[in-house]
Residue frames relative to the residue before (quaternion, step in Angstrom):
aa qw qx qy qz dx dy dz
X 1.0000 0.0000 0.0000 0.0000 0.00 0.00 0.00
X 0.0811 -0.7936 0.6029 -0.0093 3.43 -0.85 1.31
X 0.6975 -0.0672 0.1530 0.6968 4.21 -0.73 0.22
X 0.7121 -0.5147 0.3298 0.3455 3.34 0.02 2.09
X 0.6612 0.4273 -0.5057 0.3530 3.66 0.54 0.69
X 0.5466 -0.6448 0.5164 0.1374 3.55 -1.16 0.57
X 0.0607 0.7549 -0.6510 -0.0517 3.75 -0.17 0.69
X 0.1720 -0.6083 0.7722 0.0647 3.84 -1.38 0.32
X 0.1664 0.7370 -0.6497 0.0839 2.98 -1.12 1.23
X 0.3222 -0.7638 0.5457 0.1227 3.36 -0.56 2.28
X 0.1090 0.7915 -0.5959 -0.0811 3.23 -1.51 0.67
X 0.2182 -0.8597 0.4546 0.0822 3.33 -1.19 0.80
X 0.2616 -0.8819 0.3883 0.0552 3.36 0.01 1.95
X 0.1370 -0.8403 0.5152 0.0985 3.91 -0.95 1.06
X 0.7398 0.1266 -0.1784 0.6363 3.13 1.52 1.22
X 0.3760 -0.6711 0.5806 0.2666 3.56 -0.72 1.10
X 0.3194 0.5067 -0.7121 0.3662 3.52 -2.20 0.93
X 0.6324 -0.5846 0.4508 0.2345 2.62 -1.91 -0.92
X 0.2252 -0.9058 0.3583 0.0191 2.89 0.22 1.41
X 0.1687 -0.8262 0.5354 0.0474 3.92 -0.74 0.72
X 0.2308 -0.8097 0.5202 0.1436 3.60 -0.67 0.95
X 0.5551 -0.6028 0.4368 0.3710 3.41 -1.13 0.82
X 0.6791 -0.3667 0.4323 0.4663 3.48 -1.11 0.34
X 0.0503 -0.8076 0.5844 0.0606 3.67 -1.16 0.89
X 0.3519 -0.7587 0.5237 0.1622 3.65 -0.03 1.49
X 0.2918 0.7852 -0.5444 -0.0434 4.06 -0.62 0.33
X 0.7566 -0.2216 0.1849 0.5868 3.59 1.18 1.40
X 0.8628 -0.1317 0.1239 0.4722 3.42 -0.93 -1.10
X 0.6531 0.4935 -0.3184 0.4781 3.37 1.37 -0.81
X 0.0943 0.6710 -0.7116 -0.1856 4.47 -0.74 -0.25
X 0.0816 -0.6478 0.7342 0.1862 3.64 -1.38 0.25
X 0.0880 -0.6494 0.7552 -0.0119 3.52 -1.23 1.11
X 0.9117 -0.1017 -0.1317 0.3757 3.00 -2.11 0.96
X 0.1240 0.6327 -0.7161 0.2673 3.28 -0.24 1.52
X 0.0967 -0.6914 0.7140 0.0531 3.40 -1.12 1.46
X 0.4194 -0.6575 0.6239 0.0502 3.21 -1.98 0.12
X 0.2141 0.7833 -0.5676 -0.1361 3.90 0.11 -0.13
X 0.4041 -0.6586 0.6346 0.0135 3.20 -0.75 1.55
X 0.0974 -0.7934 0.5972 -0.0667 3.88 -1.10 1.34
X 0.8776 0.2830 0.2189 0.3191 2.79 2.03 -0.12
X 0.1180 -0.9814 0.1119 0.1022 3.01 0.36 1.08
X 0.3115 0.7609 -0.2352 0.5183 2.65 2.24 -0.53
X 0.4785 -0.5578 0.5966 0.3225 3.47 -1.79 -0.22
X 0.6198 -0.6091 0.3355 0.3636 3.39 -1.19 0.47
X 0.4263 0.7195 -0.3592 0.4141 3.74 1.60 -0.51
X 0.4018 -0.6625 0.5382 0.3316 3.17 -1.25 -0.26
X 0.0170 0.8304 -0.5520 -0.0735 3.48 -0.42 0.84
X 0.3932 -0.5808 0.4820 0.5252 3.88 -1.16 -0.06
X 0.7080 -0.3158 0.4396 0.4537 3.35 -2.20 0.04
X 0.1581 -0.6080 0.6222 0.4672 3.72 -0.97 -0.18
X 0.6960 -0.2391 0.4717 0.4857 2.96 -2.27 0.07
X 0.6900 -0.3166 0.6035 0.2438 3.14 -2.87 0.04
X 0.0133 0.6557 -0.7305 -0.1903 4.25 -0.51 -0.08
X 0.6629 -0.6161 0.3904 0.1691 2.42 -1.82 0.70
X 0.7561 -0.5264 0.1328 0.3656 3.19 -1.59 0.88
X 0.2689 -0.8877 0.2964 0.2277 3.87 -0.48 0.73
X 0.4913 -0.7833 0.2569 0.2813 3.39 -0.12 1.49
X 0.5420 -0.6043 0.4760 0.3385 3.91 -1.06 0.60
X 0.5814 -0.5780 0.4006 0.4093 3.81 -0.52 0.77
X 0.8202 0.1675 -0.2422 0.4904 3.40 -1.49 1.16
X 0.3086 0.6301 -0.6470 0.2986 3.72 1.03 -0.07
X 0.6314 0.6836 -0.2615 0.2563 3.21 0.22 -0.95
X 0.7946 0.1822 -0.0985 0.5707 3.25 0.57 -1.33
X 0.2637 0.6160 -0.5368 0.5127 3.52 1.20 0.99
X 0.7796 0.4656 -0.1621 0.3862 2.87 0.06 -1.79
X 0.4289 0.7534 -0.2304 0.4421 3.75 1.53 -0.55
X 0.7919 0.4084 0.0388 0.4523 2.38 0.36 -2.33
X 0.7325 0.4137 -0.3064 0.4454 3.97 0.37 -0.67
X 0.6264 0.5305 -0.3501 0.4513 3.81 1.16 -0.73
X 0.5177 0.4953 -0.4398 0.5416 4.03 1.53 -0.87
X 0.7220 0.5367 -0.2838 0.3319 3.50 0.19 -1.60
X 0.7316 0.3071 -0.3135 0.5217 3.52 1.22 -0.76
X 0.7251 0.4631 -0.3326 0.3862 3.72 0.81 0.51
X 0.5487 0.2905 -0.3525 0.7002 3.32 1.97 0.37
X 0.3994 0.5630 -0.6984 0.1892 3.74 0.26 0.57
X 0.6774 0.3182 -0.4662 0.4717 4.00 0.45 -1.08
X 0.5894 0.6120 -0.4550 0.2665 3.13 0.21 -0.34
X 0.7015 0.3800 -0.1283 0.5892 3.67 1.17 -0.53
X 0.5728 0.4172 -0.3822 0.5931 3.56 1.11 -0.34
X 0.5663 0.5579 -0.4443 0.4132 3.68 0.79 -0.84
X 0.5903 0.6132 -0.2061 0.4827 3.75 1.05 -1.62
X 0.6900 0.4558 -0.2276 0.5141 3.53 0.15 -1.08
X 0.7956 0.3821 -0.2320 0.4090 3.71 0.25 -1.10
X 0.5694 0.4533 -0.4021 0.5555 3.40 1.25 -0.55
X 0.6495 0.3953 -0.4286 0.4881 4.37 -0.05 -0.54
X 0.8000 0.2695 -0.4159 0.3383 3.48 0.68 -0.72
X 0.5659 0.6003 -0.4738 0.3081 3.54 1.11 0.19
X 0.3959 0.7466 -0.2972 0.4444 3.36 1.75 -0.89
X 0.7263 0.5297 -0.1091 0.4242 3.38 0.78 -1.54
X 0.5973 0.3255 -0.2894 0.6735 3.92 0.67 -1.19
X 0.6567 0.3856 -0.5716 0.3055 4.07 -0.06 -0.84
X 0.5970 0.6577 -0.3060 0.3426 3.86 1.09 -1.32
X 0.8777 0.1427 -0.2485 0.3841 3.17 0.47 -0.97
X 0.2927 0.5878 -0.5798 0.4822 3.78 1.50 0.64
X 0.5993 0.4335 -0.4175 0.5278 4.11 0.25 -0.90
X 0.7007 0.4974 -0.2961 0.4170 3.96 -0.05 -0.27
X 0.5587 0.3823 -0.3427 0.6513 3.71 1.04 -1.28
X 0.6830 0.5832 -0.3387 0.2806 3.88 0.19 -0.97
X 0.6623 0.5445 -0.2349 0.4579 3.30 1.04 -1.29
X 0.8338 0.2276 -0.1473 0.4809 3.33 0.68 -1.17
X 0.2127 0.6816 -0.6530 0.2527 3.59 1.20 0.73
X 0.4408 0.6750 -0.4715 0.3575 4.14 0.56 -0.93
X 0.8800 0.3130 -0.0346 0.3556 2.83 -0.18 -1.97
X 0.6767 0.4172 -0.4137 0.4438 3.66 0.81 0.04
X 0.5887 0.4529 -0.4744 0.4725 3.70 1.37 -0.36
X 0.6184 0.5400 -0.3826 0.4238 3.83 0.83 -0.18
X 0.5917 0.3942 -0.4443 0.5451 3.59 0.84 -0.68
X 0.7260 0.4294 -0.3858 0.3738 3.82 0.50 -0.38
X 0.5234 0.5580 -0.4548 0.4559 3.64 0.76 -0.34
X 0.7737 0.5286 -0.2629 0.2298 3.19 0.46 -1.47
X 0.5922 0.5690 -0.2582 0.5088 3.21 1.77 -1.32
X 0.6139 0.6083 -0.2625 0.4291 3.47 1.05 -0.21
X 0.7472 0.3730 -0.2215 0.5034 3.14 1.69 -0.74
X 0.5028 0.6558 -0.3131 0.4681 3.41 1.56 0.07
X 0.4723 0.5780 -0.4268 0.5107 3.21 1.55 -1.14
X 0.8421 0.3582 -0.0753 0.3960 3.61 -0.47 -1.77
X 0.5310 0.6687 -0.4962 0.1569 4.26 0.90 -0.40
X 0.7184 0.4182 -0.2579 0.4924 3.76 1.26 0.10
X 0.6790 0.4547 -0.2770 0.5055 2.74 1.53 1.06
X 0.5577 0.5218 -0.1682 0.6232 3.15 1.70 0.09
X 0.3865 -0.6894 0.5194 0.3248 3.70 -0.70 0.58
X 0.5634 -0.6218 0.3930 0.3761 3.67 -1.30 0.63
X 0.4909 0.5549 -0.5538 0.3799 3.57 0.74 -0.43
X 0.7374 0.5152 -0.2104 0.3828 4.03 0.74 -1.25
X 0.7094 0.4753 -0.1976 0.4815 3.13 1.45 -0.59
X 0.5654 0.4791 -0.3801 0.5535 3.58 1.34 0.23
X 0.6833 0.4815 -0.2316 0.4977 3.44 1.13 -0.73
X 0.5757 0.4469 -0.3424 0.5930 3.41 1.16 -0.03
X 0.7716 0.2943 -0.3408 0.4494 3.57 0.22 -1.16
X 0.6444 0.4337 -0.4632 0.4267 4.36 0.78 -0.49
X 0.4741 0.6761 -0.4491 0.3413 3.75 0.87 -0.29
X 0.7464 0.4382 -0.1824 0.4665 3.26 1.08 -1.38
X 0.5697 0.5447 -0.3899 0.4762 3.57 1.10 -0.31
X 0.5580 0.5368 -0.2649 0.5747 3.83 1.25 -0.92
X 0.7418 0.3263 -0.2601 0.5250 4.15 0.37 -0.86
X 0.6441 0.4417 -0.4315 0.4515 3.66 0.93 -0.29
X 0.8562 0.2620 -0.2694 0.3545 3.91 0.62 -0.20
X 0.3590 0.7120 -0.4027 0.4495 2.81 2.25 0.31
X 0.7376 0.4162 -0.0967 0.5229 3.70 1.12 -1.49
X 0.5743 0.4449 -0.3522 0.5901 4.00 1.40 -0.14
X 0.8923 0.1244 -0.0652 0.4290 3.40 -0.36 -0.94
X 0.2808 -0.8487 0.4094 0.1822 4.00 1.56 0.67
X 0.2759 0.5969 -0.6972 0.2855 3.36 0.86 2.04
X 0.6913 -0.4396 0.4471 0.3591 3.34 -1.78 -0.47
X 0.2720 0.8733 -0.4015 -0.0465 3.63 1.00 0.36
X 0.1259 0.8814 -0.2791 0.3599 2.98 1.55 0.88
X 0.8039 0.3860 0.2390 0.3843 2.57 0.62 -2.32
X 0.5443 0.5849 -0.2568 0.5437 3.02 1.82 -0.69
X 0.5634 -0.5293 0.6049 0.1909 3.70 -1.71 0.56
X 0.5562 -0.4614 0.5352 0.4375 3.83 -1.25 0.11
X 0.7303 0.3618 -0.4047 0.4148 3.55 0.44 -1.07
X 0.7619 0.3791 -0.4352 0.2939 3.63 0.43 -0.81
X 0.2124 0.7849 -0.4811 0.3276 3.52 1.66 -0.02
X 0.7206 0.6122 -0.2241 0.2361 3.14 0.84 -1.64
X 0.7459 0.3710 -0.2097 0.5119 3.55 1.36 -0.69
X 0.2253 0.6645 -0.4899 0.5174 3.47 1.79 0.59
X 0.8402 0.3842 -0.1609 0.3471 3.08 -0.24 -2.06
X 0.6181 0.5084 -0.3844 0.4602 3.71 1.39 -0.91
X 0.7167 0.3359 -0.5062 0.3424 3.87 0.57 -0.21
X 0.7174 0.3979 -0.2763 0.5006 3.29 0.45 -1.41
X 0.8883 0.1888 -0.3872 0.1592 3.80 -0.51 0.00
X 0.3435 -0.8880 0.1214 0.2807 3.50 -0.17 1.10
X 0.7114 0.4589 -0.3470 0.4035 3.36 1.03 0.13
X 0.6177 -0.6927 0.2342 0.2894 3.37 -0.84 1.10
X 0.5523 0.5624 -0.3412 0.5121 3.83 1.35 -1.03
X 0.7850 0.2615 -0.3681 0.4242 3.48 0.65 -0.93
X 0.5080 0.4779 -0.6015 0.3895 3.94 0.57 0.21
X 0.4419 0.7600 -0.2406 0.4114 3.46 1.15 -0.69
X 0.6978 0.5543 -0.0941 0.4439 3.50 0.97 -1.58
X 0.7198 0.3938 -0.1093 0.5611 3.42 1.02 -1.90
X 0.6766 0.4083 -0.4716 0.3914 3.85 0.81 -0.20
X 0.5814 0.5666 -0.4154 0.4104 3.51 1.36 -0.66
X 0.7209 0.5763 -0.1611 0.3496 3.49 0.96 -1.08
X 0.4764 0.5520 -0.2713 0.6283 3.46 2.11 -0.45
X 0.8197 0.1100 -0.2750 0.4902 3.80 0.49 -0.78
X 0.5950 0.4478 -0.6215 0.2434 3.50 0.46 0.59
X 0.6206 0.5726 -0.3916 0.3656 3.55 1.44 -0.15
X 0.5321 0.5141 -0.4677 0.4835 3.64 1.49 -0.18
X 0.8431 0.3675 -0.2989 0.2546 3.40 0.93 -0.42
X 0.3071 0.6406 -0.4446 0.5456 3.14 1.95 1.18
X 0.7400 0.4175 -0.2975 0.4355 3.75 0.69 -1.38
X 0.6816 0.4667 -0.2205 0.5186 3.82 0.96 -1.27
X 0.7877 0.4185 -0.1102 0.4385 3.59 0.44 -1.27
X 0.0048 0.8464 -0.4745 -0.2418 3.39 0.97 -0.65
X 0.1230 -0.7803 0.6089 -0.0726 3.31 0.77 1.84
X 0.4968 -0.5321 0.5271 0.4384 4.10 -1.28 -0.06
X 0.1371 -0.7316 0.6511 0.1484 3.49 -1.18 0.64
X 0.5993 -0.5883 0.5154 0.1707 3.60 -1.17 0.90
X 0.1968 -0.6002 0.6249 0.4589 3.62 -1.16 -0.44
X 0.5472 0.5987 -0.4072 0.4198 3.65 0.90 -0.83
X 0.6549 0.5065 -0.2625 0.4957 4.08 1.03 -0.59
X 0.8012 0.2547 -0.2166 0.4963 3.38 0.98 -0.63
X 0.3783 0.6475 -0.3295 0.5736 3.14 1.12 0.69
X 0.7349 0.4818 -0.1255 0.4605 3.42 0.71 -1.54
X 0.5541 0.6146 -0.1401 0.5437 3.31 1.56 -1.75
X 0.7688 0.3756 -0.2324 0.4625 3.97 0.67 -1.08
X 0.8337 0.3376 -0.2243 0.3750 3.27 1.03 -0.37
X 0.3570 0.6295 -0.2851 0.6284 3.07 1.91 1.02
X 0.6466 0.5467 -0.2289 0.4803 3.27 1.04 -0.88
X 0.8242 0.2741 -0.1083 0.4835 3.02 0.63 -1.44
X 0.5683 0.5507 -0.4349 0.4297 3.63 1.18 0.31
X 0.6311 0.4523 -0.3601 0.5172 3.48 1.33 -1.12
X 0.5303 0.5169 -0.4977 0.4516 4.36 0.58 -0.83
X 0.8111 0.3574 -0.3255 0.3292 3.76 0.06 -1.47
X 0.4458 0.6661 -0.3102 0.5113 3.57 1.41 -0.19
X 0.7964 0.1217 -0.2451 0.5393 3.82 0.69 -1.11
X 0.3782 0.5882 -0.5304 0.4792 3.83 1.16 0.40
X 0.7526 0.2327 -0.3699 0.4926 3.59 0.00 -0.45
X 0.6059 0.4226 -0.5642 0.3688 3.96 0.01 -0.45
X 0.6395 0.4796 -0.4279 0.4219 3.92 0.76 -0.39
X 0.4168 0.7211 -0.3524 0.4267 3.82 1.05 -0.39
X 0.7703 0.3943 -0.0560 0.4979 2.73 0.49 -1.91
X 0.7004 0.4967 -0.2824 0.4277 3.81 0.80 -0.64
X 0.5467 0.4723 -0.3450 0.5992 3.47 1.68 -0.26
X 0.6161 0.4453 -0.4033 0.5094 3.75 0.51 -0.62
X 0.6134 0.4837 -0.4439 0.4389 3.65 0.21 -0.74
X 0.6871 0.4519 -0.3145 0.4740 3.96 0.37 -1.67
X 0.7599 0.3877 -0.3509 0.3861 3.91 0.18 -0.60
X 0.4651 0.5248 -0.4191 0.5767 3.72 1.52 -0.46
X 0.8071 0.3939 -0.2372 0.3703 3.60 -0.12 -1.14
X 0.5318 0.5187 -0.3281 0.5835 3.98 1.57 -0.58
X 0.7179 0.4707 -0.2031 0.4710 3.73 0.73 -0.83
X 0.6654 0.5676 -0.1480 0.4617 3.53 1.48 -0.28
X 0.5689 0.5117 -0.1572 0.6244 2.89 1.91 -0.94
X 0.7097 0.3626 -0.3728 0.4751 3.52 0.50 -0.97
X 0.5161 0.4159 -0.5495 0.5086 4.29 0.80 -0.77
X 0.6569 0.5466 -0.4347 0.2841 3.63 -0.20 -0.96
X 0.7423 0.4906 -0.1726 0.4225 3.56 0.74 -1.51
X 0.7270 0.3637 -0.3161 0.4892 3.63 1.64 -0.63
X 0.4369 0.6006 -0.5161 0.4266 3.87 1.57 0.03
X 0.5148 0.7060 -0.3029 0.3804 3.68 1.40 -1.19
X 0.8068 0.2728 -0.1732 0.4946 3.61 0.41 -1.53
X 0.5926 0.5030 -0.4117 0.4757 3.93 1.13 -0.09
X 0.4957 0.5872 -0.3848 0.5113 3.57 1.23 -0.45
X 0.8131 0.4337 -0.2304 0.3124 3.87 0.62 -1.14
């Protein structure tokens, strides 16, 4: 209480000690070096203790903890993914070793018969080298060609090989060997020579148009199915 007036002066302390106020200008009145010792931070009430809180987590725990529970609920989900392309893959290229198993046991047979053709009589060498023409489209294209006749050969060779001189080639080369084994006609080396390397030029010739004709069907099957799933995202 100054000149019968009363001043109040609230303060609010963010650390116990002694505490000094700046000079406080109020007109006619100034207060200078007014201290405070603060014992306390608390209010003057009674309050309870609080409780302990709980334990406080290290930044990003969180989105760890986020992150590892997604990751551990799309792993099968991605291993599932992953195993299915790589089965897709081992079936794909097993269909390929398969396809052309044919044609590599023929390029071997044949190199085998080239080794020994001037040593073998021609009756044995036509029957060796048409045998292999009969197991190559018997084991490629899974007909009886066994069982089949030279002439009916003839509508073999018209589907699967595409160019007419050489379908042309393999009938001439079917009855000149029936007419070595049956006929015992003379056989040349220069002829069986000529004959093997015809054979195996006109087979590797319809071995690759079938290559290609599988690569087309799996492009065009694989096109259809994107197409059909742009179709049901469209509805």
């Amino acid at each position: 209480r100054v000149l019968d007036r009363e001043v109040r002066i609230r303060f609010t302390a963010f650390e116990t000690g002694t505490k000094t106020l700046p000079p406080l200008n109020l007109g006619p009145l100034v207060f200078e070096d007014l201290s405070i010792f603060v014992t306390s931070l608390l209010p003057s009430t009674d309050i309870d203790v609080r409780g302990l809180r709980g334990q406080v987590l290290i930044p990003g725990t969180q989105v760890f903890i986020i992150a590892a529970i997604g990751l551990i609920i799309l792993l099968p989900l991605l291993w599932y993914l992953v195993f299915r392309a790589l089965l897709r893959g081992i079936k794909k290229l097993y269909q390929v070793y398969k396809d052309g198993k044919p044609f590599r046991r023929m390029q071997r047979q044949l190199k085998t018969l080239r080794n020994s053709a001037d040593s073998i009589q021609g009756r044995d060498f036509y029957i060796a080298l048409l045998q292999e023409i009969r197991e190559y489209l018997s084991r490629r294209f899974a007909i009886s060609a066994f069982s089949l006749t030279t002439q009916e050969l003839g509508s073999v060779f018209q589907k699967y090989v595409p160019e007419e001189a050489d379908r042309k080639t393999l009938n001439e080369l079917f009855r000149h060997g029936d007419l070595v084994k049956f006929a015992h006609q003379p056989s040349t080396m220069t002829s069986r020579m000529a004959h093997l390397e015809q054979m195996e030029r006109i087979l590797t010739e319809v071995e690759t148009q079938q290559r290609n004709l599988q690569q087309k069907q799996q492009r065009d099957e694989k096109n259809r199915k994107k197409k059909k799933g742009d179709e049901h995202v469209e509805f």
